[in-house]
N, C-alpha and C positions, 0 to 999 in steps of 0.2 A: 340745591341744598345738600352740605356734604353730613350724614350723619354718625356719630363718633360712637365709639361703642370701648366702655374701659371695660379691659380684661381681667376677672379675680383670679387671686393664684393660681388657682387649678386650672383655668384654662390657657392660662400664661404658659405651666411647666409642661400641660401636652403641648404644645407646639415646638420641646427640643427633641434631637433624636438624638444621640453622642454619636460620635464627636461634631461638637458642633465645628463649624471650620469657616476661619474669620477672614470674608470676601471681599474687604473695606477697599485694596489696593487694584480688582479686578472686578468687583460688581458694576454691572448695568443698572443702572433703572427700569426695574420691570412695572413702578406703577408711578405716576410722579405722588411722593406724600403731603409735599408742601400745601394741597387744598386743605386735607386733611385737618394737618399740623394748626393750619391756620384757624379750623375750625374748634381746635379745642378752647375750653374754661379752665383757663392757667392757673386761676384761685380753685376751681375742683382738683384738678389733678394736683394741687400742691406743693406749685411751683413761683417763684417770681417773673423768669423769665427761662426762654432758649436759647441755647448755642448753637453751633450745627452739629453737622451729622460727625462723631468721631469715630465706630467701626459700622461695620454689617456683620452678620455672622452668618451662614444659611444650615438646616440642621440635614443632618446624615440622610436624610429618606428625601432629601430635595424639596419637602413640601415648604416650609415655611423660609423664610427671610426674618433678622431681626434688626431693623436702622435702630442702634443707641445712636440718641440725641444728648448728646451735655444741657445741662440746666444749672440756675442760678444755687442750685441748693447743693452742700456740702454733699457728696457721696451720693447722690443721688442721680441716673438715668431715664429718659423719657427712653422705650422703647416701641417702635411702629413697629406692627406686625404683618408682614408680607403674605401674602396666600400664595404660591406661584404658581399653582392648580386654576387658580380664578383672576390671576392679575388685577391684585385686589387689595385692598388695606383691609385685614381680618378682626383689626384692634389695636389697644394701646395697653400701656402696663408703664406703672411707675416701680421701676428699681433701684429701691432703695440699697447700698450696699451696707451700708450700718449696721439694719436689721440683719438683712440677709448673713452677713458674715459677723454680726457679733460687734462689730468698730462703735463705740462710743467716741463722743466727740462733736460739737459740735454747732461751727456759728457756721451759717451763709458762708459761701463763698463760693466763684462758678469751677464748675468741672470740666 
Protein backbone atom coordinates (compact mmCIF):
# COMPACT_ATOMS: atom_id res chain seq x y z
CA UNK A 1 0.00 0.00 0.00
CA UNK A 2 1.47 3.21 -1.26
CA UNK A 3 0.72 6.09 1.16
CA UNK A 4 0.21 9.71 -0.28
CA UNK A 5 0.84 12.57 1.84
CA UNK A 6 -0.39 16.22 0.15
CA UNK A 7 2.01 18.86 1.07
CA UNK A 8 0.48 22.62 2.54
CA UNK A 9 2.21 25.53 1.36
CA UNK A 10 4.80 25.81 3.84
CA UNK A 11 6.00 22.59 3.44
CA UNK A 12 5.89 22.85 -0.30
CA UNK A 13 8.18 26.25 -0.38
CA UNK A 14 10.75 24.60 2.15
CA UNK A 15 11.66 22.09 -0.29
CA UNK A 16 13.05 25.05 -2.94
CA UNK A 17 16.55 26.40 -2.46
CA UNK A 18 17.20 29.11 -5.54
CA UNK A 19 18.20 28.63 -8.07
CA UNK A 20 16.19 26.08 -8.71
CA UNK A 21 17.63 24.31 -12.11
CA UNK A 22 15.35 22.56 -14.55
CA UNK A 23 16.72 18.70 -15.01
CA UNK A 24 13.69 17.59 -17.24
CA UNK A 25 16.24 16.87 -20.36
CA UNK A 26 18.94 15.05 -18.08
CA UNK A 27 17.20 13.71 -15.00
CA UNK A 28 17.24 10.02 -13.79
CA UNK A 29 14.78 8.56 -12.06
CA UNK A 30 15.78 8.34 -8.64
CA UNK A 31 12.37 6.84 -7.39
CA UNK A 32 9.79 5.44 -9.84
CA UNK A 33 6.44 7.98 -8.97
CA UNK A 34 4.17 6.31 -11.16
CA UNK A 35 2.91 3.80 -7.79
CA UNK A 36 2.55 6.96 -6.14
CA UNK A 37 0.79 8.98 -8.73
CA UNK A 38 -1.40 6.04 -9.10
CA UNK A 39 -2.20 6.09 -5.60
CA UNK A 40 -3.68 9.58 -5.54
CA UNK A 41 -7.82 10.83 -5.21
CA UNK A 42 -7.85 12.93 -8.25
CA UNK A 43 -11.47 14.42 -7.01
CA UNK A 44 -9.05 15.41 -3.46
CA UNK A 45 -6.38 16.78 -5.12
CA UNK A 46 -8.58 18.80 -7.63
CA UNK A 47 -8.09 17.47 -10.64
CA UNK A 48 -9.97 15.63 -13.64
CA UNK A 49 -7.36 13.85 -14.92
CA UNK A 50 -3.13 13.56 -15.58
CA UNK A 51 -0.75 14.33 -18.24
CA UNK A 52 2.68 13.44 -18.00
CA UNK A 53 5.55 14.34 -16.62
CA UNK A 54 6.49 18.12 -18.48
CA UNK A 55 9.74 19.42 -16.28
CA UNK A 56 11.76 18.19 -13.10
CA UNK A 57 13.54 20.90 -11.45
CA UNK A 58 16.03 19.88 -8.59
CA UNK A 59 16.71 22.77 -5.80
CA UNK A 60 20.14 24.32 -5.20
CA UNK A 61 21.35 22.33 -1.94
CA UNK A 62 20.49 18.89 -4.11
CA UNK A 63 17.96 17.89 -1.43
CA UNK A 64 14.75 17.75 -3.10
CA UNK A 65 13.40 16.89 -6.87
CA UNK A 66 10.24 18.41 -8.21
CA UNK A 67 8.26 16.01 -11.30
CA UNK A 68 5.39 18.90 -12.58
CA UNK A 69 2.83 16.71 -13.91
CA UNK A 70 0.27 18.49 -16.38
CA UNK A 71 -3.30 17.95 -15.53
CA UNK A 72 -6.73 18.31 -16.91
CA UNK A 73 -7.18 21.79 -15.21
CA UNK A 74 -6.38 25.24 -16.61
CA UNK A 75 -2.97 26.52 -15.10
CA UNK A 76 -2.71 24.16 -12.85
CA UNK A 77 0.50 21.48 -11.88
CA UNK A 78 0.47 18.21 -9.97
CA UNK A 79 3.91 18.45 -8.39
CA UNK A 80 5.74 14.99 -6.94
CA UNK A 81 8.20 15.83 -4.47
CA UNK A 82 11.55 13.90 -4.56
CA UNK A 83 13.51 13.37 -1.30
CA UNK A 84 17.13 12.48 -2.88
CA UNK A 85 18.53 12.12 0.67
CA UNK A 86 15.85 9.09 1.15
CA UNK A 87 15.13 8.05 -2.55
CA UNK A 88 11.77 8.60 -1.73
CA UNK A 89 8.50 10.47 -2.73
CA UNK A 90 8.42 13.20 0.26
CA UNK A 91 4.79 14.47 -1.05
CA UNK A 92 2.66 16.09 -3.38
CA UNK A 93 1.42 19.80 -3.84
CA UNK A 94 -1.09 21.01 -6.40
CA UNK A 95 0.26 24.25 -8.25
CA UNK A 96 -2.03 26.21 -9.05
CA UNK A 97 -0.52 29.14 -11.32
CA UNK A 98 -3.63 31.43 -11.10
CA UNK A 99 -3.42 31.77 -7.64
CA UNK A 100 0.10 31.82 -7.37
CA UNK A 101 0.77 34.43 -9.95
CA UNK A 102 -2.36 36.41 -9.93
CA UNK A 103 -3.86 34.84 -13.77
CA UNK A 104 -7.69 35.01 -13.63
CA UNK A 105 -9.34 33.03 -16.22
CA UNK A 106 -10.66 30.27 -16.36
CA UNK A 107 -12.46 26.95 -17.94
CA UNK A 108 -10.69 23.34 -18.01
CA UNK A 109 -8.55 22.84 -20.26
CA UNK A 110 -5.32 20.36 -20.11
CA UNK A 111 -1.75 21.87 -19.52
Amino acid sequence: MVVVRRLDEEEFKACFAEPMTNITATANAVVDIWPYVDALNLDEVGVPYLNDVHYVYRDAQNRFDQVLIGTGRFNALLVIVIDLGRSAVFGHFLLDLNKEYGVTGGYLRPV
